[in-house]
PLY file of the C-alpha trace (Angstrom):
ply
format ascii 1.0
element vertex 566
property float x
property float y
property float z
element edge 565
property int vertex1
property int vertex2
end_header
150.32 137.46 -3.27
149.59 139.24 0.01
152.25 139.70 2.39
149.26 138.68 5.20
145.40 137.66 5.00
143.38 137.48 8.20
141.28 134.89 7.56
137.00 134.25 8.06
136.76 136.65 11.08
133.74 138.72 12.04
135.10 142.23 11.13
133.95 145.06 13.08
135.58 147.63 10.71
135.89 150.08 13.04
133.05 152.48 11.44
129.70 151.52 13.61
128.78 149.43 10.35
126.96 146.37 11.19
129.62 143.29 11.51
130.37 140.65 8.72
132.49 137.90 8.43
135.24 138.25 6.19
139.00 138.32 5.18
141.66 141.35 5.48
144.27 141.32 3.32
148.06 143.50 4.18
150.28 144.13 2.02
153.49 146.07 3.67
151.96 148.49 6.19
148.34 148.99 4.50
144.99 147.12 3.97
144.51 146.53 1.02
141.61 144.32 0.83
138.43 143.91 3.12
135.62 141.04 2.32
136.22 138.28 0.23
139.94 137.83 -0.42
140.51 135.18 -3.29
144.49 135.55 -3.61
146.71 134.11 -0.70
149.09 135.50 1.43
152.72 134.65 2.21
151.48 133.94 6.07
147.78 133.38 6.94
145.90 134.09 10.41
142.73 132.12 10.63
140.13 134.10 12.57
137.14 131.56 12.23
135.02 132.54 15.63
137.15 135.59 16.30
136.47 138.96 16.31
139.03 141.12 13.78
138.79 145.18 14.91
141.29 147.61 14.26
144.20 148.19 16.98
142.81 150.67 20.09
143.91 154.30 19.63
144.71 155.49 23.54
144.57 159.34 23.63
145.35 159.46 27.33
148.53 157.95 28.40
151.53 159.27 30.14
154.85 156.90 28.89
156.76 160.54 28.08
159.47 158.70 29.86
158.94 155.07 29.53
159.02 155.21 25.46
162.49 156.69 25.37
163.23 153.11 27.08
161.19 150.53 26.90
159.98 149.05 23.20
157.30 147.16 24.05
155.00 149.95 25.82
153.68 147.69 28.21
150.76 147.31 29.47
148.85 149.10 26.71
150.52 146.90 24.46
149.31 144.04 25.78
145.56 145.15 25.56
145.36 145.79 21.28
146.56 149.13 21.60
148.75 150.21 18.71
148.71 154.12 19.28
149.27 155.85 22.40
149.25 159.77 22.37
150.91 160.96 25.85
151.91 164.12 27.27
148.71 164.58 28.83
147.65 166.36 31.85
150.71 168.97 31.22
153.36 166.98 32.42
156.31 166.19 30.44
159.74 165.84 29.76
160.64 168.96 27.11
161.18 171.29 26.68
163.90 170.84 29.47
167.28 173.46 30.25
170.25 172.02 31.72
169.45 171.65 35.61
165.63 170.97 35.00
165.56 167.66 34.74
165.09 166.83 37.96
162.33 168.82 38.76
160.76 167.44 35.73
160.65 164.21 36.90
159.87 164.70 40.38
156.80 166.33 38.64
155.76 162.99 37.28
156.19 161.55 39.87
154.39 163.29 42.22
151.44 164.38 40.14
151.39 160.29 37.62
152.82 158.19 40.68
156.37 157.11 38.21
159.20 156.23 40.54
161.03 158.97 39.92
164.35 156.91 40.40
162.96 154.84 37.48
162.67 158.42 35.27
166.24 159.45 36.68
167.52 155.69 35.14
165.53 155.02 32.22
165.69 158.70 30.76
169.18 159.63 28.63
167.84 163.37 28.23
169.45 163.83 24.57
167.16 167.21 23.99
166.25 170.18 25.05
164.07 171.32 22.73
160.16 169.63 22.46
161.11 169.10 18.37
164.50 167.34 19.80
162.27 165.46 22.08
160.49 164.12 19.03
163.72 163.35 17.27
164.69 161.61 20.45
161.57 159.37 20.12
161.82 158.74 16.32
164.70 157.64 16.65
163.83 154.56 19.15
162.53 151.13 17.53
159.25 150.07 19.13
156.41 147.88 19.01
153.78 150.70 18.80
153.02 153.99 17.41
153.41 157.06 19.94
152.07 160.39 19.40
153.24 163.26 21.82
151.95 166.32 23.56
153.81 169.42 24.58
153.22 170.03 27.81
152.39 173.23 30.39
154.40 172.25 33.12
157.91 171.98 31.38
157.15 175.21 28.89
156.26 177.19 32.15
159.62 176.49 33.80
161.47 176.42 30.90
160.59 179.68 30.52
159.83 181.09 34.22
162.19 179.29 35.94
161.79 178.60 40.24
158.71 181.33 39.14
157.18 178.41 36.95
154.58 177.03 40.33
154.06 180.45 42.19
150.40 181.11 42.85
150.65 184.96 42.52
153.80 185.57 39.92
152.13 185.54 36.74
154.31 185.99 33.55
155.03 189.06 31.75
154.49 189.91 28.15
158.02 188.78 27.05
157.59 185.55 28.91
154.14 184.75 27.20
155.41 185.65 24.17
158.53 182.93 24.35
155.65 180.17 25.86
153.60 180.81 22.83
156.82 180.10 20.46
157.63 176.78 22.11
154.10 175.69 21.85
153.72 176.80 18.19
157.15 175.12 17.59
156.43 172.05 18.89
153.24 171.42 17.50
154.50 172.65 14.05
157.48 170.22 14.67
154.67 167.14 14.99
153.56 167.35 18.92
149.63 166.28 18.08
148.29 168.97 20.59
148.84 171.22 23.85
148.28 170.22 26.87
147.49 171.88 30.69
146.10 171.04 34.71
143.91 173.10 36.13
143.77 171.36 39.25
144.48 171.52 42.90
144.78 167.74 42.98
148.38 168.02 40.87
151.48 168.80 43.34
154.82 168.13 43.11
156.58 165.76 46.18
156.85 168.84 47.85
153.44 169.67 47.82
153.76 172.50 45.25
151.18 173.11 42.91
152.48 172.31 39.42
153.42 174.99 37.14
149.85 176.50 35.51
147.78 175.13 38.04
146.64 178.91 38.59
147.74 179.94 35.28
145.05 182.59 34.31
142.59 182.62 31.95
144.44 185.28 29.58
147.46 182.51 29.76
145.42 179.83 28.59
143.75 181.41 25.62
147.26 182.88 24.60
148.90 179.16 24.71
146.21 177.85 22.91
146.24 180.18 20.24
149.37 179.39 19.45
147.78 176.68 17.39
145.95 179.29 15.18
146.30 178.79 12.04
148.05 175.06 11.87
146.21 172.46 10.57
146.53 169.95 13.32
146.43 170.23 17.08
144.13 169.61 20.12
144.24 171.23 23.18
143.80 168.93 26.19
142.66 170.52 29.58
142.42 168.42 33.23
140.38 171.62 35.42
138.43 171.84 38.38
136.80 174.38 36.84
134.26 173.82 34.20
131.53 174.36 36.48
132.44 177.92 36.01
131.56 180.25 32.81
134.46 182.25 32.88
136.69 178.42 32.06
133.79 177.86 29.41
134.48 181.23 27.80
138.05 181.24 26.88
137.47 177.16 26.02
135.08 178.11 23.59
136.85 181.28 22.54
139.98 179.20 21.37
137.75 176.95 19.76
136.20 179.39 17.40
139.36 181.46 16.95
141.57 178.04 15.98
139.09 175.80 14.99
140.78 173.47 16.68
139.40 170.82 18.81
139.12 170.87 22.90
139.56 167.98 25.31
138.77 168.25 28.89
138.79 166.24 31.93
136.52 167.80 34.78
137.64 167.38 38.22
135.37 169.03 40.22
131.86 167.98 41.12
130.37 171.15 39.81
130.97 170.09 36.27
128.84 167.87 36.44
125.28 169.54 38.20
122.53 169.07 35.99
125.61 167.42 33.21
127.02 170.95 32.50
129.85 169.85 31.16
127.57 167.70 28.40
125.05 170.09 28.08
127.71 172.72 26.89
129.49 169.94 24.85
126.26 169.70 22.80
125.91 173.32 22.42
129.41 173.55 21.07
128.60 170.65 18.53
125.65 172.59 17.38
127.28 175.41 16.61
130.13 173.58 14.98
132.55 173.96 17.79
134.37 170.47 18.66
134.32 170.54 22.87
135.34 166.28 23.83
134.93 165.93 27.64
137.30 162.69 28.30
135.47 159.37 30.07
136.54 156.33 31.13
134.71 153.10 31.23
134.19 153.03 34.69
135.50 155.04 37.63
139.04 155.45 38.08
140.06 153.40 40.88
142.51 153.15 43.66
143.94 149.96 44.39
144.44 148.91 48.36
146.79 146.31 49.48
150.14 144.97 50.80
151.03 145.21 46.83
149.62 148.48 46.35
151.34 151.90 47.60
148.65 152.40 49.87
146.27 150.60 52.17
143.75 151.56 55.04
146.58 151.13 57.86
149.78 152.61 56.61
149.16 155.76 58.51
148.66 153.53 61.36
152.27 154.35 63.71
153.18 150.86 64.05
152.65 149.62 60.54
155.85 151.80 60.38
157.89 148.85 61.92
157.29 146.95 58.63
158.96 149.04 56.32
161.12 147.38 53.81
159.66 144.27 54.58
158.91 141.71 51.64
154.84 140.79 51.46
155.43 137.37 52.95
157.04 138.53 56.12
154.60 141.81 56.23
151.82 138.53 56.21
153.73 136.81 58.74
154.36 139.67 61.52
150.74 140.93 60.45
149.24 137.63 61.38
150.43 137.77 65.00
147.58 138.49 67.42
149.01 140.80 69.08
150.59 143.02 66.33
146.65 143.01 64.95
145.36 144.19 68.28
148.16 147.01 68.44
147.42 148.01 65.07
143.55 148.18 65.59
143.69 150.07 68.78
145.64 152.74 67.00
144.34 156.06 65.13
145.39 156.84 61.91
148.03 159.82 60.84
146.08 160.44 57.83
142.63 161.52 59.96
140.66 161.64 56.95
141.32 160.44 53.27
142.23 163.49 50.84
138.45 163.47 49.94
137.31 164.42 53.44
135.53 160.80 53.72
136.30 159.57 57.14
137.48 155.97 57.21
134.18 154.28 58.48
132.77 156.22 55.29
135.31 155.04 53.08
134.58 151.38 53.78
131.60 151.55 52.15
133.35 152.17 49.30
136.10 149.92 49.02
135.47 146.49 47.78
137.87 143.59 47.51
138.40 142.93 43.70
138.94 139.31 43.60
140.50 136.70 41.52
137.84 137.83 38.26
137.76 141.76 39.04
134.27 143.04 39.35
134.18 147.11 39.02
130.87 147.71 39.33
130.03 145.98 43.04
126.62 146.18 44.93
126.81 148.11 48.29
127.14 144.69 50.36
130.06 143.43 48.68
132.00 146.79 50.20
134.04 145.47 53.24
131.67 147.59 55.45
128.88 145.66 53.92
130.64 142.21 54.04
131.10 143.56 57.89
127.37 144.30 58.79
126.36 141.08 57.40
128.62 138.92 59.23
127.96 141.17 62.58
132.19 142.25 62.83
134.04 145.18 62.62
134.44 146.86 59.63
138.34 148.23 60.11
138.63 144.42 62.27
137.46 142.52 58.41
139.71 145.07 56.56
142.62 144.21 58.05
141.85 140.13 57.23
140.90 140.68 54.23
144.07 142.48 53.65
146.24 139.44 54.65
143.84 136.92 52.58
145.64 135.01 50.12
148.97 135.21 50.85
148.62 139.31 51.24
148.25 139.34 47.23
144.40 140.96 47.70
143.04 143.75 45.99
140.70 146.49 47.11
139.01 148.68 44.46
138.13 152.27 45.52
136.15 154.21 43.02
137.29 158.03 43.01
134.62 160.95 42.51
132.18 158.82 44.40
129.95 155.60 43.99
127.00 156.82 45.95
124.71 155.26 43.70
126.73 151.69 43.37
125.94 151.20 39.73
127.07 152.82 36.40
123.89 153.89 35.04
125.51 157.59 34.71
128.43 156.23 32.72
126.32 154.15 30.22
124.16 157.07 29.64
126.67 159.64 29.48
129.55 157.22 26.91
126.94 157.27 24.55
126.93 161.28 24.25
128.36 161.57 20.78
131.21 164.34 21.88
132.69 161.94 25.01
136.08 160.56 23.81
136.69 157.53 25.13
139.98 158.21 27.49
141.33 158.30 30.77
143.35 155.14 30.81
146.88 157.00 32.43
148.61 153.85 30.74
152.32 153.93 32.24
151.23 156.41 35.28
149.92 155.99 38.82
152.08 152.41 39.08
151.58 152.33 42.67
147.45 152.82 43.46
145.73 152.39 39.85
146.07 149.72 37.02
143.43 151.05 34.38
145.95 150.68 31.17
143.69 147.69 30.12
140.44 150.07 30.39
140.12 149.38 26.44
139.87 145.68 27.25
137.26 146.68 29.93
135.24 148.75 27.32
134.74 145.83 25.52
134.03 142.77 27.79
132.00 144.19 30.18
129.98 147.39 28.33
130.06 144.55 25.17
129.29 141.17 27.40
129.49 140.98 30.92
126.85 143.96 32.28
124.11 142.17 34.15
123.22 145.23 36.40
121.51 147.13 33.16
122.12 147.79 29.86
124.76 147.07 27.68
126.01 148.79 24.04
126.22 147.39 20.85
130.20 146.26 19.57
130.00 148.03 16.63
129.48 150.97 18.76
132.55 150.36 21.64
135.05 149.60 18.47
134.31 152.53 16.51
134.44 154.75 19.85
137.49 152.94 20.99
139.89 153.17 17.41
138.27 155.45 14.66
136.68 157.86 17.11
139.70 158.51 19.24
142.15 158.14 16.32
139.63 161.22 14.13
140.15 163.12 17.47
143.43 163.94 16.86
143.95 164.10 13.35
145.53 160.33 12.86
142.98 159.68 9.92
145.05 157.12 8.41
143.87 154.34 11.38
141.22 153.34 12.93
139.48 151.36 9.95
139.66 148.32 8.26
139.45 149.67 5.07
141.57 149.29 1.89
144.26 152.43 2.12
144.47 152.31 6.39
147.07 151.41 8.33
147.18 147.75 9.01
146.52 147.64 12.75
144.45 144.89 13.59
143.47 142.82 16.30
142.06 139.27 16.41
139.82 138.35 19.75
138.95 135.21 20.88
136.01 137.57 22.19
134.43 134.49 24.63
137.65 133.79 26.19
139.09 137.44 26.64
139.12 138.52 30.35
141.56 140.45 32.35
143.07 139.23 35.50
143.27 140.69 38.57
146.16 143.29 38.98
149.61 142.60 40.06
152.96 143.91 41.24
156.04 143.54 39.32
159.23 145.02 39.66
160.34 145.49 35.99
161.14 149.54 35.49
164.53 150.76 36.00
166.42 150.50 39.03
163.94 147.59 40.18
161.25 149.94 40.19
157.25 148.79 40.81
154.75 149.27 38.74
151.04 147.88 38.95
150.04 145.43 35.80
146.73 144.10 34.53
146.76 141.12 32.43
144.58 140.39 29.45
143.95 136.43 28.15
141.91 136.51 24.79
144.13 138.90 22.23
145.15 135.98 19.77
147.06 138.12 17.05
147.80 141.83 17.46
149.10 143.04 14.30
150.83 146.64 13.87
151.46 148.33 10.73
151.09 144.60 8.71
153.43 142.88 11.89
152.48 140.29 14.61
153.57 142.12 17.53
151.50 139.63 19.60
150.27 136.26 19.18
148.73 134.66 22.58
150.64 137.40 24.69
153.88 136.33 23.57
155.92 139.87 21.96
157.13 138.29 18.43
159.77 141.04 18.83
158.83 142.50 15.59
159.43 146.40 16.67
157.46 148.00 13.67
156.07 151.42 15.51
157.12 154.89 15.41
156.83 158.87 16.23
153.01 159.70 14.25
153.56 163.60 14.11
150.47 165.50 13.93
150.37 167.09 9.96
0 1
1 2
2 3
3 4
4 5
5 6
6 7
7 8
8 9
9 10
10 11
11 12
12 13
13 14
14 15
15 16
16 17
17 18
18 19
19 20
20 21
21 22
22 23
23 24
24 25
25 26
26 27
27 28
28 29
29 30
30 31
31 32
32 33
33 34
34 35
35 36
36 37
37 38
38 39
39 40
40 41
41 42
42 43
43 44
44 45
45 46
46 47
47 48
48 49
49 50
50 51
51 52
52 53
53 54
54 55
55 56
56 57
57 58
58 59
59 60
60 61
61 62
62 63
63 64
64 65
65 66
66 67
67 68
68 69
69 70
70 71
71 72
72 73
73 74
74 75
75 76
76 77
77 78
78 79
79 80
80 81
81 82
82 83
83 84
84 85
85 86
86 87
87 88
88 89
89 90
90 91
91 92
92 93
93 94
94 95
95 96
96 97
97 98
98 99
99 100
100 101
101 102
102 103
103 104
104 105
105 106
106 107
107 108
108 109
109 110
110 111
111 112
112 113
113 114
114 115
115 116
116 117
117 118
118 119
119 120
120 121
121 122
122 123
123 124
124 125
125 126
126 127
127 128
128 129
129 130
130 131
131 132
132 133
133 134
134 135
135 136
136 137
137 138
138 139
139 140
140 141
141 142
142 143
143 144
144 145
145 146
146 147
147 148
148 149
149 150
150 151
151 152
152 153
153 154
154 155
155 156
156 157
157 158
158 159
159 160
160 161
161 162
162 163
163 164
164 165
165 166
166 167
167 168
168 169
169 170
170 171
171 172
172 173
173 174
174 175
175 176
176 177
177 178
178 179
179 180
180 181
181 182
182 183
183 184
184 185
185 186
186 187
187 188
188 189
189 190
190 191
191 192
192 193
193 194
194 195
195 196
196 197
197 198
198 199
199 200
200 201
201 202
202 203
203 204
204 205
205 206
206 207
207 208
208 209
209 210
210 211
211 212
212 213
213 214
214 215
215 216
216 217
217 218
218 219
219 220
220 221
221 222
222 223
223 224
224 225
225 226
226 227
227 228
228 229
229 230
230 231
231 232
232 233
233 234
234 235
235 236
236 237
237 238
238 239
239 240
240 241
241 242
242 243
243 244
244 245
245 246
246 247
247 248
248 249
249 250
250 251
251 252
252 253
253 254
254 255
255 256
256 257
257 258
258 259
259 260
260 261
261 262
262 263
263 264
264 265
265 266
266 267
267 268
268 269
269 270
270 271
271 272
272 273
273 274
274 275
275 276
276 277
277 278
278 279
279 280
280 281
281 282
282 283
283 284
284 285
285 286
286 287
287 288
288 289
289 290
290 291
291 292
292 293
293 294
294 295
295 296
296 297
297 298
298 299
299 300
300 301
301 302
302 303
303 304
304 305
305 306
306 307
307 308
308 309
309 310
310 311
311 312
312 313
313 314
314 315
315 316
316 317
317 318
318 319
319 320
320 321
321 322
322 323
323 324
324 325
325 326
326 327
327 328
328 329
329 330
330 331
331 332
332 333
333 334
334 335
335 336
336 337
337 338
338 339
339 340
340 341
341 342
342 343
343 344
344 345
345 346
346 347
347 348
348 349
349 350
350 351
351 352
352 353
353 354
354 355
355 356
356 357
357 358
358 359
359 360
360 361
361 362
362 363
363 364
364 365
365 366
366 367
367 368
368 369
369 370
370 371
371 372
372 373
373 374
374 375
375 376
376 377
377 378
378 379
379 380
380 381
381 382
382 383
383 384
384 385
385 386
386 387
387 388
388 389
389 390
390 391
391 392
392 393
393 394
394 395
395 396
396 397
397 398
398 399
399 400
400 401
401 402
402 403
403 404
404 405
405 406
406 407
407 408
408 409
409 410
410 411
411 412
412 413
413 414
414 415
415 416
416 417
417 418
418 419
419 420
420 421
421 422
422 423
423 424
424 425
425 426
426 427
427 428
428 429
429 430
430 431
431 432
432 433
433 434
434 435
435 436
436 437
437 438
438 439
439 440
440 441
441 442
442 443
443 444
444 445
445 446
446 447
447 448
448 449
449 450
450 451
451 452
452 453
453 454
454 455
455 456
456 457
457 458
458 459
459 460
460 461
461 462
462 463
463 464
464 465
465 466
466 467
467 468
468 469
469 470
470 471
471 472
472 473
473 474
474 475
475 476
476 477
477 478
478 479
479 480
480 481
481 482
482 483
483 484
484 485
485 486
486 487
487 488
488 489
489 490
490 491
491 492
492 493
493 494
494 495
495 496
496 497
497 498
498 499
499 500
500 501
501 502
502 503
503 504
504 505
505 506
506 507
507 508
508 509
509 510
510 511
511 512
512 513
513 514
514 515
515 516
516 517
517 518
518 519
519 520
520 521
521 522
522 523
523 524
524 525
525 526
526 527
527 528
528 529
529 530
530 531
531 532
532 533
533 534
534 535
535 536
536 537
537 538
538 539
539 540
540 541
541 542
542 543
543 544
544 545
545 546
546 547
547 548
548 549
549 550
550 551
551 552
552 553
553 554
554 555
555 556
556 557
557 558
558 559
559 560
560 561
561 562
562 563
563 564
564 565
């Protein structure tokens, strides 16, 4: 007998086969059958008219400090994921000396919007050491799998010390040397890659650039082939500067020299003239060099509101007066004529956003998301557009809009630009068979994004929903969303439902599975805020052989761990 059978679903295995409707049978953590199961099991899921997939593999998350805490790993969790690798972007919490810590987390803070007094809570800093981080994490019962990355940031001022950020004061041979041992440890001890920033965006609260921000080229090859000769390890990169050949040479360098595989996040425009970035990404593959620029489903986006950390007029001088003020009575004083008129007539602190847009620009680009979230709006449904048509005010509508129901509107703001106001550049370029599906930041930015349930996304809209073009084939989102991602980083026992692989599965009722509009709870340690998307349509989510979920309700079966990389 079978300790579980899914029951007469239509299995996308996870492969890009062609779907069939079938049984899975577990028995402990592993498949062990796929097709037509005869024998029963001692519980049954029937999955007539649902779709069974594997569990989502998330390669781009940032709970470093959340899964020391929190079991459940919401709201990845939520959305079918059953393996989040974090650590990404550099930023991390180990290696760590005595005295660190705090600079560690005001790191996260600044540059993956965590309240930091949240970290300062929730975090019981039992390590020092990136393989004592790991213990640390094996050691804690959860409802997922986690997979960690050691970071630049913290092995820079482990290392450097106050000398970790500086623009000029590069390491010296000694210090290079000792980063190179705690990357090679770490990943030896199970970390499932390396990862770095190359960006100007990243600061700390005090408006620091984060340590190897301007790390130089001879750094980053060095780090990186620290990894020679292990058999697991991926180095992940987030740089403004793969529009430039001298980045491209030491990327590919450390490919060829490690063999290891390279995943980058470009964010600059110049990566992407004439698709550089995919045009080189190709070349590598030819040549047998694994190069996997990261891509979301749609364009990162910045949520505005009186829920949201940031809205068109809190730079205005007398929004100031509502500080500490619950939404209801920020509605109520926000509502009075003349507090509107005051507020209008006043210029802004900020000047211009951090992209240079000015704000008349930027209202072309922000669109209210509504009660069923649409991410890929037409130029009139922008407030500026809603404005022109109804002959108002653009900044005038804003400000209504940003009171309508109750104050608990949205506004979606796509970053890197939406000149075009469609996706036709993201459904030609997810299909490029090096982009790794990525970019969700699950348990980062809590106060301006909620894109943890971009797997979700992925599938209803690029599976279903698209009207404004084309859409791709299911087979194709699964396999790019679980085996794909999962093969990217050496988990090759997930991903599939096959006999032998992990039993992660999820059930869909795929007609009925939608995702809400984002809202503000107040759940994190110390009462802190964090920005949640909900998901109806996950029936069963099943981890390692274990309901974890069944209609959004946790079971509180906690059958996750640490997956270390070898």
């Amino acid at each position: 007998m079978h300790d579980l059978v899914i029951r007469g679903g239509t299995v996308i295995d996870g492969s890009g086969a062609e779907r069939c409707v079938g049984d899975v049978a577990i028995a402990g953590d592993r498949i062990v059958a796929v097709g037509k199961v005869d024998g029963r099991g001692r519980r049954e899921i029937d999955a007539r008219d649902r779709l069974v997939t594997p569990g989502w593999v998330d390669v781009h998350t940032h709970y470093d400090g959340q899964a020391t805490w929190d079991p459940v790993l919401a709201p990845s969790s939520w959305h079918g994921v059953t393996t989040v690798v974090m650590g990404n972007c550099g930023v991390g919490f180990a290696p760590v000396k005595p005295g660190q810590q705090q600079f560690l987390i005001e790191l996260m803070e600044s540059v993956e919007d965590i309240p930091g007094t949240a970290l300062a809570e929730g975090i019981d800093w039992s390590w020092e050491t990136f393989p004592q981080y790991l213990d640390a994490l094996e050691r804690k019962p959860r409802a997922i799998d986690v997979g960690a990355q050691v970071p630049h940031a913290a092995v820079r001022a482990y290392v450097m010390g106050e000398r970790c950020s500086s623009q000029d004061d590069l390491p010296t041979e000694a210090e290079l040397r000792a980063m190179q041992a705690l990357v090679r440890d770490g990943i030896a001890a199970g970390a499932l890659g390396f990862s770095s920033s190359r960006t100007l965006l990243h600061k700390d609260k005090h408006g620091v650039h984060m340590p190897g921000t301007f790390a130089g080229s001879d750094e980053m090859l060095a780090l990186g082939l620290a990894m020679k000769g292990l058999q697991h390890g991926v180095f992940e990169l987030v740089s403004d500067h793969l529009g430039d050949d001298d980045e491209w040479a030491w990327v590919k360098t450390f490919a060829r020299e490690t063999g290891r595989p390279v995943t980058l996040v470009a964010t600059s425009a110049a990566a992407y003239v004439d698709n550089k970035m995919y045009r080189i990404a190709e070349e590598a593959r030819r040549e047998g060099i694994e190069v996997r620029p990261q891509m979301a489903g749609r364009p990162t986006g910045v949520l505005h509101g009186l829920d949201s950390n940031f809205h068109m007029f809190m730079g205005h001088p007398s929004f100031g007066e509502l500080a500490g003020l619950s939404r209801a009575e920020k509605v109520r004083r926000m509502s009075d004529p003349a507090f509107k008129a005051k507020i209008l007539s006043e210029q802004s602190r900020f000047g211009r956003m951090a992209t240079g847009a000015s704000f008349d620009e930027l209202l072309w680009q922000v669109f209210p998301l509504g009660e069923q979230p649409n991410y890929e709006p037409e130029r009139k449904d922008s407030v500026a557009g809603r404005a022109a048509a109804a002959g108002r005010n653009a900044f005038e509508m804003m400000y209504d809009l940003l009171l309508a129901n109750e104050g608990r509107e949205l506004f979606y703001q796509p970053l890197g630009g939406y000149q075009t106001y469609n996706f036709d550049f993201f459904h030609s370029n997810m299909q490029h068979p090096n982009v790794l599906f990525g970019l969700s930041d699950g348990g980062a930015h809590c106060g301006v994004i909620a894109d943890a349930g971009m797997p979700t996304f992925i599938l209803t809209y690029w599976g279903r929903d698209r009207v404004r073009g084309p859409r791709m084939p299911l087979e194709f989102l699964v396999r790019k969303m679980s085996r794909d991602t999962a093969e990217a980083y050496g988990l090759r026992d997930r991903g599939l439902l096959q006999p032998g692989m992990l039993a992660d599965v999820n059930v869909i009722d795929f007609d009925a599975l939608s995702l809400s509009r984002p809202e503000a709870i107040f759940d994190l340690p110390a009462g802190g805020k964090r920005l949640v998307q909900r998901v109806e349509g996950y029936r069963h989510i099943v981890k390692s052989g274990q309901p974890i979920f069944a209609d959004n309700e946790f079971t509180g079966a906690l059958p996750g761990r640490l997956v270390r990389g070898g």
